[in-house]
C-alpha positions as CSV (number, residue, x, y, z in Angstrom):
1,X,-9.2,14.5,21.1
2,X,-9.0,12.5,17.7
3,X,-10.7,13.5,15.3
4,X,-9.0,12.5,12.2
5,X,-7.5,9.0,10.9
6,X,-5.1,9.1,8.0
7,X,-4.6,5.3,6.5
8,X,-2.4,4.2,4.1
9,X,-3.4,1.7,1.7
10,X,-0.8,-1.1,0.7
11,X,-0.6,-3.9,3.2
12,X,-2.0,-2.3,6.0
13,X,-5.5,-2.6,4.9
14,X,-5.0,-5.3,2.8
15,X,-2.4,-7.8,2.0
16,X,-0.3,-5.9,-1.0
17,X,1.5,-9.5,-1.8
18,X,-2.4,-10.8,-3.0
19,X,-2.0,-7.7,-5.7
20,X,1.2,-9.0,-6.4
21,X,0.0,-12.7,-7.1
22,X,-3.0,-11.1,-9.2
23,X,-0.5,-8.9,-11.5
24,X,1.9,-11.8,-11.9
25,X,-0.6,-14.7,-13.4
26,X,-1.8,-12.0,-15.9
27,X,1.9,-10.8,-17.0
28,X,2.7,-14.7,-17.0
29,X,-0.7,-15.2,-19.5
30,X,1.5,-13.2,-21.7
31,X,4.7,-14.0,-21.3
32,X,3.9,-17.9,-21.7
33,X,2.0,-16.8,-25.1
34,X,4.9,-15.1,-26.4
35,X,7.7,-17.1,-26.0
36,X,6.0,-20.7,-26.3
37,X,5.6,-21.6,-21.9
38,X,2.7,-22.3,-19.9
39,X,1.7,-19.5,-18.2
40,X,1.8,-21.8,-15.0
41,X,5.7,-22.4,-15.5
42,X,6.0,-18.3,-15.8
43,X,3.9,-17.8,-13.0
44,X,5.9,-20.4,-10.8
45,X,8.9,-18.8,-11.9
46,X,7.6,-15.4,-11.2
47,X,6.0,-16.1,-7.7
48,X,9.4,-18.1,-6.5
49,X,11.7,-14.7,-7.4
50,X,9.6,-12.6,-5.6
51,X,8.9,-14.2,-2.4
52,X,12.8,-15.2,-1.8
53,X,12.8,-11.3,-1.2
54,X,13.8,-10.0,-5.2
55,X,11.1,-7.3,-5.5
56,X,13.5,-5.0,-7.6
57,X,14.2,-7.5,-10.2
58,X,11.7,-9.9,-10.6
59,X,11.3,-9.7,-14.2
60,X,14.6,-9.6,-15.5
61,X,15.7,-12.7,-13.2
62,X,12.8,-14.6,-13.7
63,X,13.8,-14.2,-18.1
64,X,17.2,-15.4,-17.3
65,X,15.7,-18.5,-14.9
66,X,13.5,-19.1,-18.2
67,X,16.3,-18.7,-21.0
68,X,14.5,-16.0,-22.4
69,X,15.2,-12.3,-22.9
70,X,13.4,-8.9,-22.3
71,X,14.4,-6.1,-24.7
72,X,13.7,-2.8,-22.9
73,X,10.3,-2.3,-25.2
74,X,9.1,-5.8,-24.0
75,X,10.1,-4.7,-20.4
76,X,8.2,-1.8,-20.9
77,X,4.8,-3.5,-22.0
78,X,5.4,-6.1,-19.4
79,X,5.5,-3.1,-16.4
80,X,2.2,-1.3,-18.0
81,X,0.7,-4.6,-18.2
82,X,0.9,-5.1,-14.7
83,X,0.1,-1.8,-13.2
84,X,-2.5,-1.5,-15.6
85,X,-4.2,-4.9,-14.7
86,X,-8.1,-5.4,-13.1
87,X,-6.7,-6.8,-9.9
88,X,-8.4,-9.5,-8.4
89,X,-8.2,-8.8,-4.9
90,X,-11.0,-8.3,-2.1
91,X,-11.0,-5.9,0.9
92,X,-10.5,-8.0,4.1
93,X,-13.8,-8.8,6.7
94,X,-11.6,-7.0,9.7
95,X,-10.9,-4.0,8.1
96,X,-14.0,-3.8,6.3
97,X,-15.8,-3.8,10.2
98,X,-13.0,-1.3,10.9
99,X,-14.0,1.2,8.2
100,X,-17.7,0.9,9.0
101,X,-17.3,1.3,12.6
102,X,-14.8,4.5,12.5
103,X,-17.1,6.4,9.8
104,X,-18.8,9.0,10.7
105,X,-17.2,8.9,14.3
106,X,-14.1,10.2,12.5
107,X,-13.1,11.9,9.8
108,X,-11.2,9.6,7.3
109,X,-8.5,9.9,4.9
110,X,-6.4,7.5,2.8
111,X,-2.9,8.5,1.3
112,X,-1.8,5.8,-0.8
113,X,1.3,5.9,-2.1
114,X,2.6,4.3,-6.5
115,X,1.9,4.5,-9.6
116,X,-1.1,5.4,-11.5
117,X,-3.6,3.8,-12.7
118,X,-2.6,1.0,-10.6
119,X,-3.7,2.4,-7.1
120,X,-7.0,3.6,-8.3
121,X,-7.5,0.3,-9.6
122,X,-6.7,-0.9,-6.7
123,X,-9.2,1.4,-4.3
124,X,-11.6,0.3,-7.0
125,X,-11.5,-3.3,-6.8
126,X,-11.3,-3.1,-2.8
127,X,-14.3,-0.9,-3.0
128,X,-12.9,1.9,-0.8
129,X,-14.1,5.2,-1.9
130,X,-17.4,4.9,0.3
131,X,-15.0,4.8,3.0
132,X,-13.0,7.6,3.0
133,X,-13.9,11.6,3.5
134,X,-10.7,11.9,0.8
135,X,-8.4,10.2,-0.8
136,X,-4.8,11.5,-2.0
137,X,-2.7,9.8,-4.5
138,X,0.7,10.9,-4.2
139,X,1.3,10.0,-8.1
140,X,-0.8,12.9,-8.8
141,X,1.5,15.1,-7.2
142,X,4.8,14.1,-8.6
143,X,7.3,11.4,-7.9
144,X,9.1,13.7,-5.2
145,X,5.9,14.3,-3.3
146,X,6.1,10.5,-2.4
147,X,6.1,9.5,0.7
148,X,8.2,10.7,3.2
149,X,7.4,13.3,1.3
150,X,4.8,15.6,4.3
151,X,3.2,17.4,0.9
152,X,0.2,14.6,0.6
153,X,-0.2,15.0,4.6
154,X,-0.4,18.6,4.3
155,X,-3.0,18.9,1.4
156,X,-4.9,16.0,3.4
157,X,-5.0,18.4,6.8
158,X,-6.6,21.4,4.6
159,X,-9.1,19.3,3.0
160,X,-10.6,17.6,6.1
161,X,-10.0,21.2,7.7
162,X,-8.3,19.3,10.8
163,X,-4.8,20.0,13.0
164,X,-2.0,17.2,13.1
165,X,-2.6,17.2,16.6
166,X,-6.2,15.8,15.9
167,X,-4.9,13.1,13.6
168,X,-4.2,9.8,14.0
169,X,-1.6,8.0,10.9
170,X,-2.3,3.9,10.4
171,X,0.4,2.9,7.9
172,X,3.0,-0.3,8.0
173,X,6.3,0.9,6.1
174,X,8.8,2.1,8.4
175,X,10.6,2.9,5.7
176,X,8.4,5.8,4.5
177,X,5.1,6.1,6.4
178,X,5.7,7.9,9.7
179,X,8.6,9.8,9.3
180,X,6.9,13.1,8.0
181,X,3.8,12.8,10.1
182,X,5.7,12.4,13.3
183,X,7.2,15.4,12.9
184,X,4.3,17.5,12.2
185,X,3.0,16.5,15.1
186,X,0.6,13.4,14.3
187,X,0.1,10.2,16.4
188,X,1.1,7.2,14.3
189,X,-0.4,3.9,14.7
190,X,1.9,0.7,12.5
191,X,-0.3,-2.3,12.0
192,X,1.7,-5.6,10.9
193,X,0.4,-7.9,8.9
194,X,1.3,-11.6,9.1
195,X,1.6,-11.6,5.4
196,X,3.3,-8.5,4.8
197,X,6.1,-7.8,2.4
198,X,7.9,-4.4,3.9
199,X,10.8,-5.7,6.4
200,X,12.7,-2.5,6.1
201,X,13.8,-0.8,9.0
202,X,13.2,2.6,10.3
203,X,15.6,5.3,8.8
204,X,15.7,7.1,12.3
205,X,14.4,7.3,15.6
206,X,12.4,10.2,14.3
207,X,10.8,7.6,11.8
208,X,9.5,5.1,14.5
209,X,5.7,4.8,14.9
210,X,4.4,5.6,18.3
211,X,2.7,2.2,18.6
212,X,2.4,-1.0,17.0
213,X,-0.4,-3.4,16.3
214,X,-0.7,-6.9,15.2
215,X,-3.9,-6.5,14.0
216,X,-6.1,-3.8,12.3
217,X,-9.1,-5.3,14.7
218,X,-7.0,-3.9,17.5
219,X,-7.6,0.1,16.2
220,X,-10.5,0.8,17.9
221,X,-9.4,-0.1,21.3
222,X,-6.1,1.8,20.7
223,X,-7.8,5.1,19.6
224,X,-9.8,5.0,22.9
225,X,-6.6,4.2,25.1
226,X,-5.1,7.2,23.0
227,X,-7.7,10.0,23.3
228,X,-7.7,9.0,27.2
229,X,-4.5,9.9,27.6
């Protein structure tokens, strides 16, 4: 039987590209400030760049696209700025009745994966702490504990004092979020969002979820239809 659900954080409870938008108007407040633009013609700049699929690049291309230039320091500043942003974001009705439903019929853990501060102000502004049994941030354990990394699942299966067979992993990057709990022995659950901005594909067979979803309303059903089995 389940007893334990494992959620990631970053478009699979939310829509990450809405965090995106939030960090981009503030970084383009600053930006327009400092070199003499409206921080609407940053922010259309920025916005453009990053949903034609540049999310590696973004501010370097969007400087060129402007005829303006980013020394390293300003780079810098621009990158804290952003992770460090309030972000103006708002946990999603369905997963909201999702949360509420599954606590205290399960166990629940989040594992979300970046850099700090910017995912607890994240979990903060989405108001997701009264959620979750625990909560592991991979930055605290070091870039190479990222996922695929299994060292955040591990810690997460001693401190809710639960087997991977009892677990259940919701995520949405095949790149990274199933590989190590497969292999330990977890059912994995992907949920895609309509908005989502992970299109990679799975590294291996090994990394494939067990089952897909179109919809986080969809969970419940699928945890029944899985501890039936």
């Amino acid at each position: 039987m389940i007893k334990c659900i494992i959620f990631d954080m970053d478009d699979t409870l939310y829509d990450e590209i809405d965090y995106y938008k939030s960090g981009f108007i503030v970084v383009s407040r600053v930006v327009g400030s400092d070199f003499g633009l409206t921080g609407e013609a940053v922010f259309k700049t920025l916005w453009e760049i990053f949903n034609a699929g540049n999310h590696k690049t973004t501010f370097d291309t969007a400087a060129e696209k402007l005829g303006i230039v980013f020394d390293a320091a300003y780079m810098e500043n621009l990158v804290n700025i952003f992770r460090n942003h309030k972000p103006d974001i708002n946990l999603p009705s369905q997963s909201r009745m999702i949360l509420e439903s599954l606590k205290g019929r399960y166990k629940l853990g989040l594992i979300t994966d970046g850099y700090l501060p910017a995912q607890e102000l994240k979990i903060e502004a989405l108001g997701l702490e009264k959620y979750f049994d625990y909560i592991l941030y991979t930055g605290k354990l070091g870039r190479e504990h990222w996922k695929p990394s299994p060292k955040a699942f591990e810690k997460l299966l001693a401190q809710l004092a639960v087997s991977a067979d009892q677990c259940v992993c919701v995520g949405d990057n095949l790149e990274k979020d199933f590989l190590s709990p497969n292999q330990m022995g977890f059912k994995t659950i992907r949920v895609v969002r309509e908005r989502r901005i992970h299109f990679g594909k799975a590294p291996s067979q090994q990394a494939q979820p067990h089952y897909e979803i179109d919809s986080i309303a969809k969970l419940p059903d699928l945890l029944g239809e899985i501890n039936a089995v």
